[in-house]
N, C-alpha and C positions, 0 to 999 in steps of 0.2 A: 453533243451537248456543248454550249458556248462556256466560254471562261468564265469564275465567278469573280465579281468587281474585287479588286486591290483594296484592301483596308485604308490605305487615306480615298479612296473613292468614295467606299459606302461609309466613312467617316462623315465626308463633307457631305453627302447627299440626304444622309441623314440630319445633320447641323441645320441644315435648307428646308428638312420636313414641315416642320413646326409654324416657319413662315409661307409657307405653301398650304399650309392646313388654314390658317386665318386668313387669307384670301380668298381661298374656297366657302369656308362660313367668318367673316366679317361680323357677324352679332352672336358668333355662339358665346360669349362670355356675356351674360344679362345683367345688366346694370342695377343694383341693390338686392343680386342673388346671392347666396351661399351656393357653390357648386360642389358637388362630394363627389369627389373626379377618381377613377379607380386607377392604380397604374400597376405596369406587371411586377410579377410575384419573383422573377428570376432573370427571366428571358425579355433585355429594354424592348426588342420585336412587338411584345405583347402591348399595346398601345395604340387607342384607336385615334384617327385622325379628327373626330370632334375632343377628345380629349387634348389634343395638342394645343389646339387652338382655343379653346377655353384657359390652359394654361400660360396662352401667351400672349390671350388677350385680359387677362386679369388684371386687378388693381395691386393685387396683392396673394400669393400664394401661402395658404396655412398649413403649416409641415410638424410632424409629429417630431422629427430629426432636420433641420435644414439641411447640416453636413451632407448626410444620407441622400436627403432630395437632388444636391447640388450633382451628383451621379446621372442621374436621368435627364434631368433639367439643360445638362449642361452638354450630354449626348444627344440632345434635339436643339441645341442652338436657344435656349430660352433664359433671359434675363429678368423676370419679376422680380419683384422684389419676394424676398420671403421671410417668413413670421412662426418662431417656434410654440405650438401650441400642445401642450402636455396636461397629465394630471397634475403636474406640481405649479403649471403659471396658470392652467383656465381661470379660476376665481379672480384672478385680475386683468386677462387681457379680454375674456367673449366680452363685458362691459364696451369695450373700446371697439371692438371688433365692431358690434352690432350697433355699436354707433355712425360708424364706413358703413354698413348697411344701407341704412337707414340715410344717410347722407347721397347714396346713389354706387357706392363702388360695388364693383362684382366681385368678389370674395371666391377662392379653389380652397378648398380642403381636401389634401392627399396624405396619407400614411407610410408609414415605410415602404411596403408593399401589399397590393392586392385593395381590395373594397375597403375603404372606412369605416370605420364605428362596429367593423365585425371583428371582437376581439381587439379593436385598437381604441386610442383615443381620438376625441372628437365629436360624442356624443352629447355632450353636452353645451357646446358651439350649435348643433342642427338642432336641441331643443329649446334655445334661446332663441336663435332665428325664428322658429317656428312659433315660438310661444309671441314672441311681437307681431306676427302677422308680417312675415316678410319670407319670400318663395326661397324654399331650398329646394334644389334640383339635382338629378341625379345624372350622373355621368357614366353608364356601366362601360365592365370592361372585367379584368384577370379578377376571378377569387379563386385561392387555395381552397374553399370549403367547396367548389363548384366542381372544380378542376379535379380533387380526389374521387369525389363522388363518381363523376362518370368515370373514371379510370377505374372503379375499385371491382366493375364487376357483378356489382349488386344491383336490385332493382333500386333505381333511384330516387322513387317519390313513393309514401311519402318521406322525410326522412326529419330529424332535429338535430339543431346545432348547438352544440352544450360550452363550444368554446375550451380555453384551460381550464381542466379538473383541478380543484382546490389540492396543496400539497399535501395537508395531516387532516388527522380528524376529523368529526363527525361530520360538515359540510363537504368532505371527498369520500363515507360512506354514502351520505346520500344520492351525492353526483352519479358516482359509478353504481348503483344501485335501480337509479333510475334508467341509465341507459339501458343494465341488463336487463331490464323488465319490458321495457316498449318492442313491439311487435314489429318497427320498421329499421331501416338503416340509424344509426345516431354516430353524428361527427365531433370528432374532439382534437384538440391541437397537442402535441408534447410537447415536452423539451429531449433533444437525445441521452440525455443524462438520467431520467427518469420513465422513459420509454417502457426498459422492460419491466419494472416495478408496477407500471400503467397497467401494463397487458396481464399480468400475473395476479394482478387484482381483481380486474374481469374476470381473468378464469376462474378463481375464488366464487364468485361471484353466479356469473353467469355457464360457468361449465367450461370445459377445457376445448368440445370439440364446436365453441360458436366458432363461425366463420368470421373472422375479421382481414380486411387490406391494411397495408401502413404504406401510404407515399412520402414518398421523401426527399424534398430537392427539385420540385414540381419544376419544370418550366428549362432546369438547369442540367449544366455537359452532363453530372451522374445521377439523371433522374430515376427513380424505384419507386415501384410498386410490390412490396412481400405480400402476399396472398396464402389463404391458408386460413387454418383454427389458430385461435390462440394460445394453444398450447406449441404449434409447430412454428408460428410467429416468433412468440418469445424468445422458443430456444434458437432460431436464427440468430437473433439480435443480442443474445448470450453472448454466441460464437462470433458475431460478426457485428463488432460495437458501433453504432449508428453514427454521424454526424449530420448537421445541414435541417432543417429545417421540417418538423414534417406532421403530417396531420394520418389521422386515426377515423376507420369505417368499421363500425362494428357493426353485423348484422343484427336483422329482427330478434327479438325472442318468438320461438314456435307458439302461435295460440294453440290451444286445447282447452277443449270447451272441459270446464268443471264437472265434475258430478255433484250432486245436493247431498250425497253421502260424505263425499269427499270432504266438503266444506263445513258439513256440520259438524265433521271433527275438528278441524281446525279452528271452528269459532270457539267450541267449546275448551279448548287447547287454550285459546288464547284467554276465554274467562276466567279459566281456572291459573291463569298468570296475573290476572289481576285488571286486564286492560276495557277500557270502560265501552259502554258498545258502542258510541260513536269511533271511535279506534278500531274495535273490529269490523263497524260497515266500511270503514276507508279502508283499511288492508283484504278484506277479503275482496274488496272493487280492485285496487291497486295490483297486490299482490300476485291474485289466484282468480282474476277477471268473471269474477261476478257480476251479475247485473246491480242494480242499487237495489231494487226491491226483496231481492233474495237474499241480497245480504244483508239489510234490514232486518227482515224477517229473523233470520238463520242468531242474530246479533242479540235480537232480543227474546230468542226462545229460552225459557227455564228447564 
């Protein structure tokens, strides 16, 4: 096995990429596009060579963080210029942005890390682009929501991405409510501070022996994957308090087909709570996977 390059080697060979990437593709940056350029989630490696060169043939790079940007940007040798685009300035700069548009410059939209507009800002840049009639293009490459899924184990498709679960209250019962109920994978983001509150919630929820993974650190030196029930998750992460970044694979809930006994007690459970039968044909579809017409039926029997 030969020696691996010297850090100021694979420094500078790396600084060189970026302009070797634009000579290779010379038009991948299209002129009066929005480009939604993905860049890695940990590991700068993770970066594809039309991305480089999209970002270093731009008019203007759009950064969730510039500082943050200036990391990568600056480990490939890339000088754009770049433009802090957040929830707190959209409302004044997409105007201008989409006016560069429209004028002919080619516009990158990157994020901290990984995919745009997934869980990040910028969604409302590609629907103003969009909404004038001007090409936004996609650039794939690292997503943490991708990345966990195939590591976690699970069957992968199909699967929903629910994003961060609301902190209190009734839109964080629903969130976590909804995952426990659907019958495939569903992915959620944490914070390590509220991780095991996360998962104890689920189990509340969906039972202690569902199967969930937690990665953590995707990409990076102390990457993790915990595997297990939720209940054995948890008390991991009790014991062994989380840091670094990390995304949440909750398995299916088990279908089991209803019985018509089964459910006409529970409509009748819920009539006698007071709930109007439109409520019960949604819950016992929702809930306790009914078909519509049965629970129809079932909803409005006396």
């Amino acid at each position: 096995m030969g020696d691996a390059p010297g850090l100021a080697e694979s420094e500078g060979n790396a600084s060189d990429l970026a302009d070797r990437a634009a000579t290779l593709w010379p038009s991948a940056a299209i002129p009066g596009a929005l480009h939604i350029v993905s860049t890695p989630i940990g590991n700068l490696g993770d970066i594809s060579l039309r991305a480089l060169a999209v970002l270093k043939g731009a008019a203007v790079i759009c950064c969730e963080d510039t500082r943050h940007a200036r990391t990568l940007l600056s480990r490939y040798g890339i000088g754009t210029p770049t433009i802090a685009v957040h929830e707190h300035n959209e409302a004044s700069v997409i105007p201008r942005l989409v006016a560069r548009l429209k004028a002919g410059d080619a516009l990158a939209l990157i994020s901290d890390a990984g995919t745009p507009l997934v869980s990040d800002p910028g969604a409302r840049l590609a629907e103003a682009a969009a909404t004038a009639g001007l090409r936004v293009v996609p650039i794939p490459g690292a997503s943490a929501v991708l990345a966990a899924l195939v590591a976690s184990g699970m069957v992968p498709h199909p699967f929903t991405m629910l994003g961060f679960p609301a902190r209190k209250g009734k839109e964080r019962e629903e969130q976590l409510a909804l995952a426990a109920r659907l019958p495939h994978a569903v992915v959620l983001y944490e914070s390590p501070n509220r991780l095991v509150d996360t998962l104890r919630d689920l189990a509340a929820i969906a039972g202690t022996t569902r199967p969930v993974a937690v990665a953590r650190e995707l990409t990076k030196h102390f990457e993790e994957v915990q595997r297990g029930t939720l209940e054995e998750v948890a008390a991991y992460y009790e014991g062994t308090p989380p840091r670094g970044e990390i995304v949440i694979v909750l398995g299916g809930a088990s279908v089991v087909a209803p019985s018509e006994d089964g459910l006409q007690a529970v409509a009748l459970a819920l009539r006698e709570d007071g709930c109007r039968p439109r409520d019960i044909v949604q819950r016992l579809m929702d809930e306790h996977g009914a078909s519509r017409n049965l629970a129809y039926r079932l909803a409005h029997d006396t």
